[in-house]
PDB file as gemmi writes it, atoms N, CA and C in Angstrom:
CRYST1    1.000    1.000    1.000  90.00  90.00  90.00 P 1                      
ATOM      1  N   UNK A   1      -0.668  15.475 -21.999  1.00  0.00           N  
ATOM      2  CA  UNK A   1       0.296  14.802 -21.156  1.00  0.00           C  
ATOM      3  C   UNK A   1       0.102  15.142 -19.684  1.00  0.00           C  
ATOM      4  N   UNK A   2      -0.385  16.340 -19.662  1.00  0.00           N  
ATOM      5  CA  UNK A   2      -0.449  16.741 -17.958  1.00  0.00           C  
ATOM      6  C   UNK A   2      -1.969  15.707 -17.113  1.00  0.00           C  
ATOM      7  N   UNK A   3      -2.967  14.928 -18.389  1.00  0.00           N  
ATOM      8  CA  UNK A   3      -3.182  13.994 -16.979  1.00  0.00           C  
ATOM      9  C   UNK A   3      -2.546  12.656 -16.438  1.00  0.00           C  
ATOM     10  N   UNK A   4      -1.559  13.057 -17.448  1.00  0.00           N  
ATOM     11  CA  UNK A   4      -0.488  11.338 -16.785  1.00  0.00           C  
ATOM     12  C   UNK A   4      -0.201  11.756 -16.024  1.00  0.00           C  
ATOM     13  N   UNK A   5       0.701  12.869 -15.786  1.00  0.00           N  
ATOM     14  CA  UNK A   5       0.914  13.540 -14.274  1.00  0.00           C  
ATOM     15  C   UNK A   5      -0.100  13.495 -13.040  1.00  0.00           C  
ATOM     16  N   UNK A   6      -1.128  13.740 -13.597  1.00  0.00           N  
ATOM     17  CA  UNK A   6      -2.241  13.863 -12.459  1.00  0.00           C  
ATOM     18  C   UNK A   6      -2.240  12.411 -12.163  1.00  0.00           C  
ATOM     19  N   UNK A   7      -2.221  11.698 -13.462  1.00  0.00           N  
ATOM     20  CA  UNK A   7      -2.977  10.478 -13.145  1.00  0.00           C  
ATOM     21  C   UNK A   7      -1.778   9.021 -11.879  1.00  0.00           C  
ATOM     22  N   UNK A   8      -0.412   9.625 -12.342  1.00  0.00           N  
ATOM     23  CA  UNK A   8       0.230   9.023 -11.785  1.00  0.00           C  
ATOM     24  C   UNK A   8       0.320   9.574 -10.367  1.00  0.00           C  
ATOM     25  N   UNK A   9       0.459  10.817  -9.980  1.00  0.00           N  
ATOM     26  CA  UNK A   9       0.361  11.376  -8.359  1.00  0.00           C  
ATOM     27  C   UNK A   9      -0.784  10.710  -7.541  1.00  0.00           C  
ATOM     28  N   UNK A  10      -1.953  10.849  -8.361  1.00  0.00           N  
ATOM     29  CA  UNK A  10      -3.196  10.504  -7.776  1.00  0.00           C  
ATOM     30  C   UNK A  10      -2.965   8.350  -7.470  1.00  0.00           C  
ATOM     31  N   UNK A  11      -2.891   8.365  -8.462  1.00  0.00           N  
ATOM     32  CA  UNK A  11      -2.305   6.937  -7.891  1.00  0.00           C  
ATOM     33  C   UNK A  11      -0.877   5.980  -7.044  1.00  0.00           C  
ATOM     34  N   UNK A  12       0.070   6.786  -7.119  1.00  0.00           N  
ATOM     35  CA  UNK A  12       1.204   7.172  -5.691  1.00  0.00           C  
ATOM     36  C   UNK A  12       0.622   7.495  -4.359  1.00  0.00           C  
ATOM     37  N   UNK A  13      -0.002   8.728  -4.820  1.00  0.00           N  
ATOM     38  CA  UNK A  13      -0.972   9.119  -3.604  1.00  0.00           C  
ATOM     39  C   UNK A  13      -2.177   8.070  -2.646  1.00  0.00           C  
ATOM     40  N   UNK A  14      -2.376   7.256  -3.750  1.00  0.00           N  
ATOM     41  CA  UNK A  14      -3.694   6.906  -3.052  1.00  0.00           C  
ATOM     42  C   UNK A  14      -3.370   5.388  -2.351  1.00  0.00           C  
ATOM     43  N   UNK A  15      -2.099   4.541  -3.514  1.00  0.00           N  
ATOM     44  CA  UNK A  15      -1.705   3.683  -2.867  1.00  0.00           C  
ATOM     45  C   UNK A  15      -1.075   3.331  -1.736  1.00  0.00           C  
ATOM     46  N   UNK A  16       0.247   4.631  -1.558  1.00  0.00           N  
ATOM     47  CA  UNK A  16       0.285   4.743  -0.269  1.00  0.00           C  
ATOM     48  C   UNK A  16      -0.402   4.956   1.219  1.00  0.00           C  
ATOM     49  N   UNK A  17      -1.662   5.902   0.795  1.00  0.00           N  
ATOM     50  CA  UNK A  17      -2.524   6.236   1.909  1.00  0.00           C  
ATOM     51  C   UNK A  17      -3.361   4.230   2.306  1.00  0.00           C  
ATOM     52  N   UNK A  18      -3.893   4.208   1.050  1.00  0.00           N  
ATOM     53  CA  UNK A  18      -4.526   1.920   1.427  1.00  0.00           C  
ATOM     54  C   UNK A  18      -3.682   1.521   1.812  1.00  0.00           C  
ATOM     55  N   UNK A  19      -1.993   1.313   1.442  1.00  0.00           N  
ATOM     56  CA  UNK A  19      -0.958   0.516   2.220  1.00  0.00           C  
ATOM     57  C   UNK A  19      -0.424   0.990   3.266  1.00  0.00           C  
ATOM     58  N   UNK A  20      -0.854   2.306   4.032  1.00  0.00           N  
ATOM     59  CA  UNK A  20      -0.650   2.871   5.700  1.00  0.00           C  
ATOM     60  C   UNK A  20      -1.543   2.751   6.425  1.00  0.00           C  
ATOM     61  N   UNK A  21      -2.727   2.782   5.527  1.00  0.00           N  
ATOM     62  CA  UNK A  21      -4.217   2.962   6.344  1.00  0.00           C  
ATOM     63  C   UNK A  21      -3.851   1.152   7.191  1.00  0.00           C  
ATOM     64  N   UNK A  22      -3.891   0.628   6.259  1.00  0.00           N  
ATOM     65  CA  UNK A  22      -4.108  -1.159   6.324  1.00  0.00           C  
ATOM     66  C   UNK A  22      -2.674  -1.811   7.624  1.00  0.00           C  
ATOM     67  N   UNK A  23      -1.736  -1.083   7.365  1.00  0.00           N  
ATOM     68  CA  UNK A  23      -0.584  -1.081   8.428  1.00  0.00           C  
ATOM     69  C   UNK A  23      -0.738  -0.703   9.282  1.00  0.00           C  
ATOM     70  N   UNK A  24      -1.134   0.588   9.392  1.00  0.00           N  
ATOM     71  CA  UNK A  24      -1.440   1.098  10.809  1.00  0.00           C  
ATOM     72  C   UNK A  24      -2.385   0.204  11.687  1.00  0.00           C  
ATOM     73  N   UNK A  25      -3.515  -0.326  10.956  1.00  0.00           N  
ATOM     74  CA  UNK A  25      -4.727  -0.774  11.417  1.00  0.00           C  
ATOM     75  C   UNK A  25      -4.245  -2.271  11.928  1.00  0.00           C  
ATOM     76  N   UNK A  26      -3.674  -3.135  11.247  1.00  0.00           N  
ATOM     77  CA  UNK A  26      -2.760  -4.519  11.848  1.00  0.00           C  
ATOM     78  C   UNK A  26      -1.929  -3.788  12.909  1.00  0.00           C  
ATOM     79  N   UNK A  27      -1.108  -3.086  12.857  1.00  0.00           N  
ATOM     80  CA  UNK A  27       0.261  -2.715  13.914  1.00  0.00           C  
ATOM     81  C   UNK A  27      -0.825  -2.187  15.555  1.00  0.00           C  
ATOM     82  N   UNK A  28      -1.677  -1.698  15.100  1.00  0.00           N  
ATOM     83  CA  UNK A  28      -2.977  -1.117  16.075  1.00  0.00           C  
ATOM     84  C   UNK A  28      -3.446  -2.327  16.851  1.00  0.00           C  
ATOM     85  N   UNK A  29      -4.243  -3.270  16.046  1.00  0.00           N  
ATOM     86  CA  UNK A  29      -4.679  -4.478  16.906  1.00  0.00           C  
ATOM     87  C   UNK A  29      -3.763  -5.605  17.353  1.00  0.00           C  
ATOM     88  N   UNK A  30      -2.089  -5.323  16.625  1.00  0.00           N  
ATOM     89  CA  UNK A  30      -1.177  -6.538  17.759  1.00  0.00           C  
ATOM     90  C   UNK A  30      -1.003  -5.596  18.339  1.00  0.00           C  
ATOM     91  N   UNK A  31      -0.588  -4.635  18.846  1.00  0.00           N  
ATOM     92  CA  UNK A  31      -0.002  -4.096  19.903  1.00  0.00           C  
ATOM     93  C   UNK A  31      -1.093  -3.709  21.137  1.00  0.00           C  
ATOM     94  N   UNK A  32      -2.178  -4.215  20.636  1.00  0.00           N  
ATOM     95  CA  UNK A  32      -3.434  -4.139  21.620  1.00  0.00           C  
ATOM     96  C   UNK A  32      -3.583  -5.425  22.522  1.00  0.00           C  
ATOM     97  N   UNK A  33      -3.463  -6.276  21.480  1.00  0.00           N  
ATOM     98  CA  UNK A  33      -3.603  -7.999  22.136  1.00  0.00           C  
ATOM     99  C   UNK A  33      -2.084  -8.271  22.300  1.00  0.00           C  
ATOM    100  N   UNK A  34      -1.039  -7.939  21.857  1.00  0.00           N  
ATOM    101  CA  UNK A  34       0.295  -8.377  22.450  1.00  0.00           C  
ATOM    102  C   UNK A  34       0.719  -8.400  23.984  1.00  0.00           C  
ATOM    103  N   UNK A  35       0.083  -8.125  24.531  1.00  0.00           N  
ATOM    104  CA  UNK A  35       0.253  -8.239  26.177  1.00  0.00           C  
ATOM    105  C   UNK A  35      -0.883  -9.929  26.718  1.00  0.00           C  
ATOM    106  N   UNK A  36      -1.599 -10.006  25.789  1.00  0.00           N  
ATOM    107  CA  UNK A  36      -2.148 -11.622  26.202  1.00  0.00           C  
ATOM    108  C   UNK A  36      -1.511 -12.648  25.565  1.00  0.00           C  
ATOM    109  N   UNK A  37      -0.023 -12.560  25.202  1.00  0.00           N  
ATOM    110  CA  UNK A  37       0.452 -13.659  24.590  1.00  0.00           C  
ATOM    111  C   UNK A  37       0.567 -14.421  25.412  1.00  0.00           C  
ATOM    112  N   UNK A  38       0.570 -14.697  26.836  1.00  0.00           N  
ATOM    113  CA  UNK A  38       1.176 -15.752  27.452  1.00  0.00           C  
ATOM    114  C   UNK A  38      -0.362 -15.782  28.519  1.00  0.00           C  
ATOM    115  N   UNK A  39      -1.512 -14.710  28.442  1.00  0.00           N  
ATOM    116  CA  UNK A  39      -2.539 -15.426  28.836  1.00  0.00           C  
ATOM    117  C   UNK A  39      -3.724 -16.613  28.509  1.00  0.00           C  
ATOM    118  N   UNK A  40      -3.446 -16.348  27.197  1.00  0.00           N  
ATOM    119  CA  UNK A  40      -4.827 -17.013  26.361  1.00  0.00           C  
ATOM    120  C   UNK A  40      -4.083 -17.973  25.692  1.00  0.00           C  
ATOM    121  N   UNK A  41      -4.951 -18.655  24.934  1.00  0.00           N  
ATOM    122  CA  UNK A  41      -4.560 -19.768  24.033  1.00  0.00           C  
ATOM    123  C   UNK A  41      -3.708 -19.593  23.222  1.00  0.00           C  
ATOM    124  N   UNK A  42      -2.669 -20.275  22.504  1.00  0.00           N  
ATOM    125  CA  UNK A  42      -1.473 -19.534  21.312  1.00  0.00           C  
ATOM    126  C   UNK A  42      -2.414 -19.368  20.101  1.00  0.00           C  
ATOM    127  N   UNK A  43      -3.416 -20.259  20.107  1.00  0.00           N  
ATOM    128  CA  UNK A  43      -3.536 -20.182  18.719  1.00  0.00           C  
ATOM    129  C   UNK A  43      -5.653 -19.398  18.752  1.00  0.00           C  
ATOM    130  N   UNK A  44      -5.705 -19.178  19.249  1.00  0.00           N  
ATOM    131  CA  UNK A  44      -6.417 -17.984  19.576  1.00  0.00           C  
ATOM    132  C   UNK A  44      -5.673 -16.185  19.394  1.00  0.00           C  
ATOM    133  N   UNK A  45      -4.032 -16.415  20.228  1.00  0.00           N  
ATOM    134  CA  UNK A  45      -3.915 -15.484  20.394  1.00  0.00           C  
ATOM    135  C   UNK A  45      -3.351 -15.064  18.744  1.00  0.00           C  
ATOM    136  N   UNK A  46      -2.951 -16.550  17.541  1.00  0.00           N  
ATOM    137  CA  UNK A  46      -2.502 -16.370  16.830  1.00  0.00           C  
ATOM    138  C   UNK A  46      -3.430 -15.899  15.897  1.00  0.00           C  
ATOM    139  N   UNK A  47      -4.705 -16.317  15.934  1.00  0.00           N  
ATOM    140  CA  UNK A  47      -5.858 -15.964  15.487  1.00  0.00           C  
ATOM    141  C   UNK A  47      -6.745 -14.390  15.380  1.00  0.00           C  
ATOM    142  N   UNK A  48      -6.685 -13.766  16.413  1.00  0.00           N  
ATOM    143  CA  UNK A  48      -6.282 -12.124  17.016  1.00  0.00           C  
ATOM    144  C   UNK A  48      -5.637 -11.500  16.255  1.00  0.00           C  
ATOM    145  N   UNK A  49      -4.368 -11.818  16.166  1.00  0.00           N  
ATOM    146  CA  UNK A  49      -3.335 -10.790  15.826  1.00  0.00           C  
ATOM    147  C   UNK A  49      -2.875 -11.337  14.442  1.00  0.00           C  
ATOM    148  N   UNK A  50      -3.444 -12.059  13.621  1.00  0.00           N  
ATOM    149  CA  UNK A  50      -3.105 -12.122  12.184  1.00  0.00           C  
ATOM    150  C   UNK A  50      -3.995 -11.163  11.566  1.00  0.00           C  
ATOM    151  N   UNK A  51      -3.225 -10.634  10.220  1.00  0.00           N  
ATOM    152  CA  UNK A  51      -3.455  -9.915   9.373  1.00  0.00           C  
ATOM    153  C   UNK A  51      -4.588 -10.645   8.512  1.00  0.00           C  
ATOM    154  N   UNK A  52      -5.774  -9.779   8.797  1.00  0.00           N  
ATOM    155  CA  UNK A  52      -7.179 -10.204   8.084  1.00  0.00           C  
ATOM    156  C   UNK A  52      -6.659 -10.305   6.339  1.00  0.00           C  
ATOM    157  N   UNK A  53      -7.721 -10.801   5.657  1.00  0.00           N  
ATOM    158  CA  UNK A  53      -7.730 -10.986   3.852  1.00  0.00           C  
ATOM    159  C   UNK A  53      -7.966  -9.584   3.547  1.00  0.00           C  
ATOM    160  N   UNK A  54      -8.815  -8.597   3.895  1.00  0.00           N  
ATOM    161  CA  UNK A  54      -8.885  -7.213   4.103  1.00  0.00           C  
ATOM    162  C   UNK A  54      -7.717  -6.788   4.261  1.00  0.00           C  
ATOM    163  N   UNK A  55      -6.738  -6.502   4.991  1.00  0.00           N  
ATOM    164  CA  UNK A  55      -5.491  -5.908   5.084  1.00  0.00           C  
ATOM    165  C   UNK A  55      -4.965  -6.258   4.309  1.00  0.00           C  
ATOM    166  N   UNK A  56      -4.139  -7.286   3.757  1.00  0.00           N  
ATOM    167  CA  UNK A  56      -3.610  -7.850   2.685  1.00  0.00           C  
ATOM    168  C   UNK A  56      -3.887  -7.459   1.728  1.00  0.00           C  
ATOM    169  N   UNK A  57      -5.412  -7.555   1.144  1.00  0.00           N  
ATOM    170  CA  UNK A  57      -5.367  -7.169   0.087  1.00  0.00           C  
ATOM    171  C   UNK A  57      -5.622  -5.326  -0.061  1.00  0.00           C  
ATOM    172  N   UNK A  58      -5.813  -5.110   0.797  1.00  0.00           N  
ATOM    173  CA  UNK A  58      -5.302  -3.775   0.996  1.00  0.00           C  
ATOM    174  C   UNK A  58      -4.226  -2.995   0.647  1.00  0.00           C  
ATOM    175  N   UNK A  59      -3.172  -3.696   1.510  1.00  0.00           N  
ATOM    176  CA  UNK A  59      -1.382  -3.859   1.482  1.00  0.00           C  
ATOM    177  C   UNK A  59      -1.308  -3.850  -0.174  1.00  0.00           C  
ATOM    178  N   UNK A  60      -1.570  -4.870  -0.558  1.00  0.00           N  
ATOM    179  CA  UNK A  60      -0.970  -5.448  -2.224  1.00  0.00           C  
ATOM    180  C   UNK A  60      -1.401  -4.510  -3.132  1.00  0.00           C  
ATOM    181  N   UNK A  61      -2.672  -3.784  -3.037  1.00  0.00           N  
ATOM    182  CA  UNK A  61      -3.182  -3.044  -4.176  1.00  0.00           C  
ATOM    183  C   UNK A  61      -2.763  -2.070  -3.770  1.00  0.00           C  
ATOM    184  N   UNK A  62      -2.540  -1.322  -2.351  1.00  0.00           N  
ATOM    185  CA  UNK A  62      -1.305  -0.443  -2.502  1.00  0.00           C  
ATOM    186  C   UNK A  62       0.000   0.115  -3.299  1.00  0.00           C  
ATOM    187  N   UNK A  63       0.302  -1.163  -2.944  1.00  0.00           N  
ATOM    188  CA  UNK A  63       1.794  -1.410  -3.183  1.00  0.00           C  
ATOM    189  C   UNK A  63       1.277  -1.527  -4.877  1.00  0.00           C  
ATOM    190  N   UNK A  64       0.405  -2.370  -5.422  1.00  0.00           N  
ATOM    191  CA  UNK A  64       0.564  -2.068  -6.927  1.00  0.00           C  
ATOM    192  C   UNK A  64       0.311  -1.262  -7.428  1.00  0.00           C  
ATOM    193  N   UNK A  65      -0.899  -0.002  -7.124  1.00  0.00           N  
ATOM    194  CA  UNK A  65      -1.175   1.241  -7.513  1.00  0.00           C  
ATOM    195  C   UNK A  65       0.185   1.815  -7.331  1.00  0.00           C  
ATOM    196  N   UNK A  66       1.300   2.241  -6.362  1.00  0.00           N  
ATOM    197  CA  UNK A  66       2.272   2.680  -6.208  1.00  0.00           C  
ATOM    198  C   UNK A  66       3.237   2.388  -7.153  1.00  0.00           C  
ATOM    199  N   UNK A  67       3.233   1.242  -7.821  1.00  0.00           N  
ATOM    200  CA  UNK A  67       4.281   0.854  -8.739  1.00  0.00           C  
ATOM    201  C   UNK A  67       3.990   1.369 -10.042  1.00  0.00           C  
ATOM    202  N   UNK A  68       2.171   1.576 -10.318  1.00  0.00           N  
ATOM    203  CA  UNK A  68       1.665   1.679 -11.139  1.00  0.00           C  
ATOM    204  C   UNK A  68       2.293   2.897 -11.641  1.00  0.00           C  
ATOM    205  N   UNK A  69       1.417   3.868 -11.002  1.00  0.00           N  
ATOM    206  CA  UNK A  69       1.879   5.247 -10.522  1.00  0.00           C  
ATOM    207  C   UNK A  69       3.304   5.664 -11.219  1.00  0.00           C  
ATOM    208  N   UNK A  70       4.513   4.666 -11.014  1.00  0.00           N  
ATOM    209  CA  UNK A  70       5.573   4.922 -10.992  1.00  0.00           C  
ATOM    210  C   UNK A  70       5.885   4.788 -12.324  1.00  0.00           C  
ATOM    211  N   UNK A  71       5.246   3.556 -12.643  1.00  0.00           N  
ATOM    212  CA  UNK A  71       5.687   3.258 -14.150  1.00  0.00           C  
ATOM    213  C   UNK A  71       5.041   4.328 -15.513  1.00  0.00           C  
ATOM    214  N   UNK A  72       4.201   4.622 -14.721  1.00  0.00           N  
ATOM    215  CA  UNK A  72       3.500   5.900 -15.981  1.00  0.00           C  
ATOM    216  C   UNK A  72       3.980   6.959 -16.003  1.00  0.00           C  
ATOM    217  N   UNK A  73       4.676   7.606 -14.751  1.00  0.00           N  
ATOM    218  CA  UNK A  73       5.592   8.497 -14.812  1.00  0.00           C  
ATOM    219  C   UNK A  73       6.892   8.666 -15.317  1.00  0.00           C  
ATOM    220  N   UNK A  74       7.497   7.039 -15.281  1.00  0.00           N  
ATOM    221  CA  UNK A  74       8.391   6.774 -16.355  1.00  0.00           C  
ATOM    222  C   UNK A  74       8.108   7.151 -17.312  1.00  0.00           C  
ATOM    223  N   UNK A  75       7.282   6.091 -18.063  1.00  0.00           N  
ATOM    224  CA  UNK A  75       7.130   6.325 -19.566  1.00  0.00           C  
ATOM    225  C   UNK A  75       6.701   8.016 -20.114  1.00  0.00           C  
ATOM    226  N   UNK A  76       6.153   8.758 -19.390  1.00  0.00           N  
ATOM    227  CA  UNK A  76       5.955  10.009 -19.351  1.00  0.00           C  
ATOM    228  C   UNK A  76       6.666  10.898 -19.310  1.00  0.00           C  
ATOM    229  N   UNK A  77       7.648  10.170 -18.816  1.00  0.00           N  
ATOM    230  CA  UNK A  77       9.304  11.101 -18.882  1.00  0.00           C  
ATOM    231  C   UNK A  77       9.714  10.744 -19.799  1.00  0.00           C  
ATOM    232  N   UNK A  78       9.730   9.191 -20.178  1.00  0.00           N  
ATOM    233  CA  UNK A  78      10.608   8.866 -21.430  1.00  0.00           C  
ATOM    234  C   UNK A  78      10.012   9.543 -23.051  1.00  0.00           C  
ATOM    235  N   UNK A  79       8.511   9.786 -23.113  1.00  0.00           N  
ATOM    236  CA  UNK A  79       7.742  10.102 -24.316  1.00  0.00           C  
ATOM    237  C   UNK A  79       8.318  11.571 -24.445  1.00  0.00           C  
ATOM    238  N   UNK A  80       8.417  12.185 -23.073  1.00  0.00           N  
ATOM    239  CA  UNK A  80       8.251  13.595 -22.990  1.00  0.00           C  
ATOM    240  C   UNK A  80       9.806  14.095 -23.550  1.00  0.00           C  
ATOM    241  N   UNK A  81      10.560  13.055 -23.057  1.00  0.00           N  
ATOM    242  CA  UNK A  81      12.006  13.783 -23.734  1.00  0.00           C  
ATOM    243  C   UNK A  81      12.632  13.278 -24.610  1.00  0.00           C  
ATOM    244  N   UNK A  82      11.689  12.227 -25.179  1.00  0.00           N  
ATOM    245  CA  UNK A  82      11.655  11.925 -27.234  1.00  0.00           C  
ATOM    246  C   UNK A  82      10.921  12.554 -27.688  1.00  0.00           C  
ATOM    247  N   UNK A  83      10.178  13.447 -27.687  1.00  0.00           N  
ATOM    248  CA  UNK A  83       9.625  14.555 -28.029  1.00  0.00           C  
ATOM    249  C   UNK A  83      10.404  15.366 -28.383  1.00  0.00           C  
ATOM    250  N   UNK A  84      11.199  16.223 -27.088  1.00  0.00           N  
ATOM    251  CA  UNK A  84      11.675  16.770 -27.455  1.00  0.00           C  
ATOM    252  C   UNK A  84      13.419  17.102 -28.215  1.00  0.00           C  
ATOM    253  N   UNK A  85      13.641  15.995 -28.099  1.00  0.00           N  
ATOM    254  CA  UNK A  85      14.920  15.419 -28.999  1.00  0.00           C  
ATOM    255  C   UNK A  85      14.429  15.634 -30.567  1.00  0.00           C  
ATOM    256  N   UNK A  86      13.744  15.463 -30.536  1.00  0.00           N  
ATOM    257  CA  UNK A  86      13.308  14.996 -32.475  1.00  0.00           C  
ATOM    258  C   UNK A  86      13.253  16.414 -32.890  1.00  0.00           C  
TER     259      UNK A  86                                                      
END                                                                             
């Protein structure tokens, strides 16, 4: 049972670090180009500062490793203390 533990930290762990890495890195390049909103083209500037297919899917497999993570630790709690009931 102790590598569900591992296995769920390690995947909490790791999803969060892809879904900050990937945030930070969007929040980094608008706040770089957010001062040419009213120099350049809108849709240039909209072009710039959108969130690449890379980030996104970055973001999402984050966020699902994190849920993942969560749900195995459930059931790991739930096995672990029907165990010891019986």
């Amino acid at each position: 049972m102790r590598y569900l533990t591992v296995l769920s930290a390690l995947l909490v762990g790791a999803g969060v670090a892809c879904a900050a890495t990937a945030l930070l890195g969007y929040v980094t390049r608008y706040s770089m180009f957010d001062g040419l909103y009213a120099e350049i083209d809108p849709t240039l500037y909209l072009r710039i500062t959108a969130m690449t297919s890379f980030e996104k899917a970055a973001v999402v497999c984050g966020i699902a490793a994190v849920v993942s993570g969560l749900a195995i630790a459930v059931v790991r709690l739930i096995v672990a203390r029907r165990a010891t009931n019986t």
